[in-house]
C-alpha positions as CSV (number, residue, x, y, z in Angstrom):
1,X,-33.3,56.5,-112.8
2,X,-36.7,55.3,-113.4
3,X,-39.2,53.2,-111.8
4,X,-38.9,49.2,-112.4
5,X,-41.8,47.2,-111.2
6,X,-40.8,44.3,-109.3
7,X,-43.3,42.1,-111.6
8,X,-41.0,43.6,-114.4
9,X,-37.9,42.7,-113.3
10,X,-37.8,40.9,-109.8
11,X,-34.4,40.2,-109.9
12,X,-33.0,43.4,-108.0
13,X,-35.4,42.7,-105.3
14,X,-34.5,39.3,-105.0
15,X,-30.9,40.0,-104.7
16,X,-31.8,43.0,-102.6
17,X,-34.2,40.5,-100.0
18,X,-30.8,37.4,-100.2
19,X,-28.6,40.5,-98.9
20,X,-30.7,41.2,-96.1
21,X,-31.2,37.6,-95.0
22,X,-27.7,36.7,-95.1
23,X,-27.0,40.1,-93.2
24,X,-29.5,38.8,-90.9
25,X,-28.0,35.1,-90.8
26,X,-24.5,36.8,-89.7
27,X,-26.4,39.2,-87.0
28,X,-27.9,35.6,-85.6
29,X,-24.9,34.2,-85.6
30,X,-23.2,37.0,-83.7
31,X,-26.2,37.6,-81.3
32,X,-25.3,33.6,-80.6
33,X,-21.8,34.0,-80.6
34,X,-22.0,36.7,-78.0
35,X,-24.5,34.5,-75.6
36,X,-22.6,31.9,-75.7
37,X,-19.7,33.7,-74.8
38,X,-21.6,35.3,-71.8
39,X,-22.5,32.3,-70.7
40,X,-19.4,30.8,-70.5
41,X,-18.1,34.3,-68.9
42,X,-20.9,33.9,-66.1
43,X,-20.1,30.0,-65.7
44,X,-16.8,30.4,-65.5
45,X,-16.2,33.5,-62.9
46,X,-19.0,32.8,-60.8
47,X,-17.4,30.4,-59.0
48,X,-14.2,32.9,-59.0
49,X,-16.9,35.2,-57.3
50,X,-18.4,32.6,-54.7
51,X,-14.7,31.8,-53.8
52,X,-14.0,35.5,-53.5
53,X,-17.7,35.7,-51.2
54,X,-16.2,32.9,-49.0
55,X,-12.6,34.3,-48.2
56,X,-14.1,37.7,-47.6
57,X,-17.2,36.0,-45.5
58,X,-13.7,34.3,-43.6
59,X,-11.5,37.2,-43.6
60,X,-14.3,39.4,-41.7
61,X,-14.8,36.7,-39.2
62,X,-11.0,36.3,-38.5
63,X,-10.7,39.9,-38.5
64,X,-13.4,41.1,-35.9
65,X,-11.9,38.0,-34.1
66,X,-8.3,39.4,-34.2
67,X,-9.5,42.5,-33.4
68,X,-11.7,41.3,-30.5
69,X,-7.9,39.6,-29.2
70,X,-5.7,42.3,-29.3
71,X,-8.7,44.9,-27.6
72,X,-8.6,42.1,-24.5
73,X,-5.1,42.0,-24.8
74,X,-4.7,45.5,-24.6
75,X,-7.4,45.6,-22.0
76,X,-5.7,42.9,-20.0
77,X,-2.1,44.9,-20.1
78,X,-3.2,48.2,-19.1
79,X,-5.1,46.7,-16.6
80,X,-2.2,45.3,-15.4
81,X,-0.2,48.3,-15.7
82,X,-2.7,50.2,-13.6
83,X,-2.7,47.5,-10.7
84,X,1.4,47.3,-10.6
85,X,3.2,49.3,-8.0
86,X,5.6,51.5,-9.9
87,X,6.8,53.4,-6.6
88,X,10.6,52.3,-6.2
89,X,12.0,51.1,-3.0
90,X,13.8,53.6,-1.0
């Protein structure tokens, strides 16, 4: 295959450059695509994630509080067992 100056014959290179920007037209397009799409991903579950941040924020408080209850309680009954008189009558 020889050598064709572009001067010559320009019409390979043209075609050749209209491939390339149409390849680049459809990466753009995709790149856009693609953020869009993350966007709406990061919109849309964020909230999901700040809901999920606010039942777990609530669930630790209601835990260390249930757990706090049932140590008194606990507390409070062997306590209780320890001051009853378990000797029986004779």
């Amino acid at each position: 295959m020889s050598y064709v100056s572009p001067f010559i014959d320009p019409q390979q290179y043209i075609i050749k450059v209209n491939d390339l920007a149409s390849e680049a037209i459809l990466v753009n397009d995709w790149i856009l695509r693609v953020i869009h799409e993350t966007a709406d991903f990061t919109g849309e579950h964020s909230s999901n994630f700040s809901i999920l941040k606010v039942f777990l924020d609530q669930f630790n408080e209601n835990w260390i509080k249930l757990f706090q209850d049932s140590r008194d309680a606990a507390s409070s009954v062997s306590n209780w067992l320890q001051r009853a008189d378990w000797t029986t009558p004779t």
